[in-house]
C-alpha positions as CSV (number, residue, x, y, z in Angstrom):
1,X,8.0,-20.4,-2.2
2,X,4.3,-21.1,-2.0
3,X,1.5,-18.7,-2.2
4,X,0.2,-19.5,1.7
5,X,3.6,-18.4,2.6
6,X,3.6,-15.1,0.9
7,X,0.6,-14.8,2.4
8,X,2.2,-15.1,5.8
9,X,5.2,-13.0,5.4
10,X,2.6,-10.0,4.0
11,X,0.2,-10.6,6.9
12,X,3.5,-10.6,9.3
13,X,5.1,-7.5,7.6
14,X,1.5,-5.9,8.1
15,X,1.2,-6.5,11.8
16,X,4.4,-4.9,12.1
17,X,3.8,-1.8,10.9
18,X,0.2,-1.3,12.7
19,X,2.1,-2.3,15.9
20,X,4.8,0.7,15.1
21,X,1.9,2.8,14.1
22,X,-0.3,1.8,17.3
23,X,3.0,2.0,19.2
24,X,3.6,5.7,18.3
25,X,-0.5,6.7,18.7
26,X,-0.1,5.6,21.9
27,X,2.8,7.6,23.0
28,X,1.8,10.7,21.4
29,X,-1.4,10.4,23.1
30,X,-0.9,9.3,26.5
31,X,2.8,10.6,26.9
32,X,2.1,14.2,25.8
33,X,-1.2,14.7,27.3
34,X,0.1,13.0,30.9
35,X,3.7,15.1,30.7
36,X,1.9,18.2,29.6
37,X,2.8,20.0,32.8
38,X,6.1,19.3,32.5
39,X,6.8,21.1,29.3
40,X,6.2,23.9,30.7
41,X,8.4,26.0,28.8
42,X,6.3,29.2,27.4
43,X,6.4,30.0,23.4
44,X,4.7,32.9,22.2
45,X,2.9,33.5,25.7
46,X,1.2,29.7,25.8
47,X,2.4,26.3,27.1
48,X,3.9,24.6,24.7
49,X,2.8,21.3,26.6
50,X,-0.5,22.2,26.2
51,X,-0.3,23.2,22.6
52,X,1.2,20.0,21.6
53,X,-1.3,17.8,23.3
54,X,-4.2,20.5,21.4
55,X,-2.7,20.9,18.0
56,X,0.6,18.7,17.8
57,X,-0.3,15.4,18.3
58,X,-3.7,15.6,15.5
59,X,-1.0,16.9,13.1
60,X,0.8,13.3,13.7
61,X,-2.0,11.4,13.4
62,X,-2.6,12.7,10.0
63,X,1.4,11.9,9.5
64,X,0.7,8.4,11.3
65,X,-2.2,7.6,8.7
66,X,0.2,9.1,5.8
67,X,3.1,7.2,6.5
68,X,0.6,4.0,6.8
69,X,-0.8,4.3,3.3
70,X,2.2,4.9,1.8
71,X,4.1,1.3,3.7
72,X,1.0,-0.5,3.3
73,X,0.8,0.6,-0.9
74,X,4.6,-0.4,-1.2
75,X,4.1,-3.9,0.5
76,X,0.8,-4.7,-1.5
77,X,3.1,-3.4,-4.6
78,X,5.9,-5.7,-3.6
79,X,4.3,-8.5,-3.3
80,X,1.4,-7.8,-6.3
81,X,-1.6,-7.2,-4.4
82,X,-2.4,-3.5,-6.3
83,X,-5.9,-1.8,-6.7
84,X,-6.5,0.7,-9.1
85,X,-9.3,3.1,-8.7
């Protein structure tokens, strides 16, 4: 297999997983602000609709860009594209 198409499957692999990524930014930020109401339920005397939108959904960002360092490292590792500090 040639190096261009290495390069292609990497690229590929890498739009992939900034689409899942983008994919689950946009729900969390969109679907849990818009359906706050709707959670209604009370927990410890606040919405917990409200709480996720406030304090649950920049907890998963912080996941989101965790989880995307870690995929992205292992695919530059696969395929022998490593920095070191």
């Amino acid at each position: 297999m040639s190096t261009s198409e290495d390069a292609r499957r990497r690229w590929n692999a890498a739009r992939r997983l900034s689409a899942g990524v983008l994919f689950v930014w946009f729900v969390v930020t969109f679907g849990v602000a818009y359906f706050a109401r709707a959670f209604a339920t009370s927990a410890l005397g606040s919405a917990w609709g409200f709480w996720m939108a406030a304090e649950g959904a920049p907890l998963l960002y912080l996941a989101l860009v965790g989880v995307y360092a870690w995929r992205m490292n292992r695919l530059d590792e696969r395929v022998g594209v490593v920095e070191h500090d």
